[in-house]
N, C-alpha and C positions, 0 to 999 in steps of 0.2 A: 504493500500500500504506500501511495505517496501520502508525504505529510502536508502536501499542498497541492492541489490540483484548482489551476484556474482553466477554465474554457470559453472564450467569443467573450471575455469582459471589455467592456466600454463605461467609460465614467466620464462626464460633462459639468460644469459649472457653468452654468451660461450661453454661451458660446464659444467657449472654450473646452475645447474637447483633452482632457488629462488624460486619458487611459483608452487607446484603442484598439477595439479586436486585439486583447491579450489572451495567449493560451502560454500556459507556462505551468512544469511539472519540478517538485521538490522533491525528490527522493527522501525517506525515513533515513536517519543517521548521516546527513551529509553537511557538508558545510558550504553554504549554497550566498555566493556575492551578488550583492545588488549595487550596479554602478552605474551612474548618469550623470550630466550635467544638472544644477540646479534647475528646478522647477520641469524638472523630464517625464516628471509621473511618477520615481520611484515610493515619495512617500504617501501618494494617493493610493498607490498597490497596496504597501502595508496597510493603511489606514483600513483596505477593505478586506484585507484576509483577517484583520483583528474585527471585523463587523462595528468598525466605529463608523464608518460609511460604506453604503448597498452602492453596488452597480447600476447602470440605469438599463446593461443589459448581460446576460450570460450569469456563466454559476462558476462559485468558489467554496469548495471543498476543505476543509481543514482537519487534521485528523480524523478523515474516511465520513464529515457532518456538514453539510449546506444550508448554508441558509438560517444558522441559528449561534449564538450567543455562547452552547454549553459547552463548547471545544475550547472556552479562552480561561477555565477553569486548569488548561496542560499548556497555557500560551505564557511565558514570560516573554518580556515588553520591556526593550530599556530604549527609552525617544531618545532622541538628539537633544531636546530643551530638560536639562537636568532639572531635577524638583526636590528635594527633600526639607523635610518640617525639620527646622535649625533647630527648635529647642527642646525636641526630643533627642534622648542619647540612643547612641549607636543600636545599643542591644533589646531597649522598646520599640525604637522604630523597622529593627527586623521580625520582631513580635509580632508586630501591627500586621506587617506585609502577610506574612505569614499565616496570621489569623482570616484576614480575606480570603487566603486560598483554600480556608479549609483545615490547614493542618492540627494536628495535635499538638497544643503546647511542650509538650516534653519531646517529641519530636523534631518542633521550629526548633525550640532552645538549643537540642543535638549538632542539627543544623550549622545554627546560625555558632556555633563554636566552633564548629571546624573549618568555614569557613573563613571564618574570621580569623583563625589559625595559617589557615593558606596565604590568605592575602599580609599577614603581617599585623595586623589589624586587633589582635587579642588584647595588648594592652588598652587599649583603646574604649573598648567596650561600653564603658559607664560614660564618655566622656560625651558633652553634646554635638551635634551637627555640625553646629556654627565654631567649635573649636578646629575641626580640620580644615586638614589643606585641600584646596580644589583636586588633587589626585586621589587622597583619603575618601572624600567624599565620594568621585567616581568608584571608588572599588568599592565603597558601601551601596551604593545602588544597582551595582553590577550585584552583589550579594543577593541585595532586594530580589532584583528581579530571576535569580535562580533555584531562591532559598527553597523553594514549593516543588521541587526537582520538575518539572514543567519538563515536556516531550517535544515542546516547539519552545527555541528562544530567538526572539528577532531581536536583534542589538543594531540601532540607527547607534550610525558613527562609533562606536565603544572605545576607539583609541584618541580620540579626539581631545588634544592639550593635555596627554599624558605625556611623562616623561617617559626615555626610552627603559628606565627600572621598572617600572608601574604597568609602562607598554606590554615588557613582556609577561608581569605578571596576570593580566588579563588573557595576555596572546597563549598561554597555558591553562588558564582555567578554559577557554574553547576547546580546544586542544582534547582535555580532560571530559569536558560535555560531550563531543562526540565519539569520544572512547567509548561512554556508557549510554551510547544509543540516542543523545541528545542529537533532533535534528537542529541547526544552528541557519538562521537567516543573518548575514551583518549587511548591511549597507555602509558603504566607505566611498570614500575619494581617494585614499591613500591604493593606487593603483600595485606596487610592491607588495602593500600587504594581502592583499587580495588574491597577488601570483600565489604568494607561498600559502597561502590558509586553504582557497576554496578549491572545493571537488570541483564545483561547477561556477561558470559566473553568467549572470543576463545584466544584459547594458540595453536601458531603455532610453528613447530619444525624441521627444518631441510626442511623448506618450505611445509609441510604438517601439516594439521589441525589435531590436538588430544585429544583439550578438545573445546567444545561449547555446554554453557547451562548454568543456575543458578546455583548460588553455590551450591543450594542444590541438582541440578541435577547432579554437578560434585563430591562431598562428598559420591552420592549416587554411584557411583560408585566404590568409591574405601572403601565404608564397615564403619565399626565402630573399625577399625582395631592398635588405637592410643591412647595412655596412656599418660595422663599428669599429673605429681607428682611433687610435692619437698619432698625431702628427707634432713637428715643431717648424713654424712657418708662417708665411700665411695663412692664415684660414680662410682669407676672401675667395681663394684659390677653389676651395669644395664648392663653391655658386659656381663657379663659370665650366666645370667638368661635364662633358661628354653623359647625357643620359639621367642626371642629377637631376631628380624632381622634390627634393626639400632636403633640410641640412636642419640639422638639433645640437647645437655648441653645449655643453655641461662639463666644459671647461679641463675636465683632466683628458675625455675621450671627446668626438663629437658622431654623432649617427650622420646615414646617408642614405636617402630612402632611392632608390636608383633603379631605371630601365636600361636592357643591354649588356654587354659584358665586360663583367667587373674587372678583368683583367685590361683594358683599354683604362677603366679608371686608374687602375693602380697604375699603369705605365705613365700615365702623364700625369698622376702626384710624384710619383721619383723623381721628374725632372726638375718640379718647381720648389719640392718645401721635402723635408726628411722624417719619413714613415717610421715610429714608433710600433707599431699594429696595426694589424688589418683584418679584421674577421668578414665572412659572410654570413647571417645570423640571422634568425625568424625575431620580425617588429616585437617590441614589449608591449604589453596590455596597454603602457600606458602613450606608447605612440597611437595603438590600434583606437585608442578613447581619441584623442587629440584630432585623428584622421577624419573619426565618424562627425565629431561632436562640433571642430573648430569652421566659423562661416567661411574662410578661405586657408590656402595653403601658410602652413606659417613657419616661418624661417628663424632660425635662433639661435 
């Protein structure tokens, strides 16, 4: 069974059409990327597989249930717009959470100590809200929202103005959830993190689906068509070569997105500037995002 099954979903505001003719399949225990440009429909999809907003046509499916409210009882939910009540302390306000979903007090309590143990977080415990630091406080809602062992967890952004200590300690409690079957939706911008996390990724754009599949299913698409070098030289030099249809500077290396043979290119950078490396190499997600996503070619 998938843990998501949407089919022929369209969603509108107005005239403004956010979500259309979407089908899209979440496999049970995956860890499944949701990536877009702002305002692309990604978080109007969530909002309706959480049944916080209907479709205006088609059916979305949530753990094997349509159409109803009772599947968000196995749905943990952490938004992008962080929220938590500052002056309750750490270890009531996992209570609370906890208590909503159901659980058994001596159970949450179980819980919310171990993972509070994971995240570093035990001392902590009695201390309120408004005493942590903005990464503290993310890992206490990340808690929130898994303490209930939930079978679907959609995480909007989860790395977002974490440091990279904090970063990884999130990027292993995922990790950890899908080990035990947790299927895992995150929605990012961080395109790297995305390579290495998700089974699968869908990149929606202008409220239609354009990429869904594994990296290697979506790399496969778009060829072996990208040259990564360092050079010492000019760099003006990668504009004016033979075949070069866009150039990506990031200063130690630069990409070459390129028609024709790549061996013409390499002959007449030796002549002008001095070749460090030279790979031929399938685009990175986050070129492939930039390609779908940016209004014209862009050069950098």
């Amino acid at each position: 069974m998938n843990a998501v099954e949407i089919s022929g979903v369209s969603k509108s505001f107005g005239s403004h059409t956010a979500v259309s003719d979407l089908d899209l399949s979440v496999p049970e225990g995956s860890v499944y990327g949701f990536i877009g440009p702002n305002g692309s429909g990604k978080t109007t999809t969530i909002r309706m597989i959480l049944h916080i907003i209907h479709p205006d046509k088609g059916t979305i499916e949530v753990m094997g249930k349509a159409g109803t409210r009772a599947a968000n009882d196995r749905i943990g939910y952490l938004p992008e717009e962080r929220g938590l009540y500052k002056k309750m302390t750490v270890n009531r306000l996992l209570l609370y959470y906890a208590t909503i979903k159901c659980m058994e007090r001596k159970d949450a309590k179980e819980q919310a100590e171990a993972w509070l143990e994971r995240m570093g977080l035990i001392e902590w415990k009695t201390r309120k809200i408004e005493a942590l630091s903005k990464g503290m406080a993310q890992k206490v809602q990340f808690i929130a929202t898994v303490i209930s062992r939930p079978k679907l967890v959609i995480l909007d952004e989860p790395f977002s103005g974490l440091d990279p200590v904090n970063l990884d300690v999130i990027r292993q409690a995922v990790v950890a959830l899908k080990e035990q079957g947790t299927t895992v939706i995150f929605s990012t911008h961080d395109m790297e993190m995305a390579e290495r996390m998700c089974d699968s990724i869908f990149m929606i754009y202008r409220g239609k689906k354009v990429l869904d599949g594994t990296l290697s299913q979506i790399q496969q698409q778009y060829g072996e068509d990208t040259i990564r070098m360092s050079i010492e030289g000019d760099r003006g030099t990668l504009n004016r070569l033979p075949g070069v249809m866009g150039v990506r500077d990031f200063g130690q290396y630069q990409e070459l997105r390129f028609s024709g043979d790549p061996q013409v290119i390499m002959k007449q950078l030796m002549e002008s500037v001095s070749v460090q490396s030279f790979a031929i190499t399938k685009p990175s997600l986050h070129d492939i995002f930039v390609r779908i996503a940016s209004p014209k070619e862009i050069n950098e």
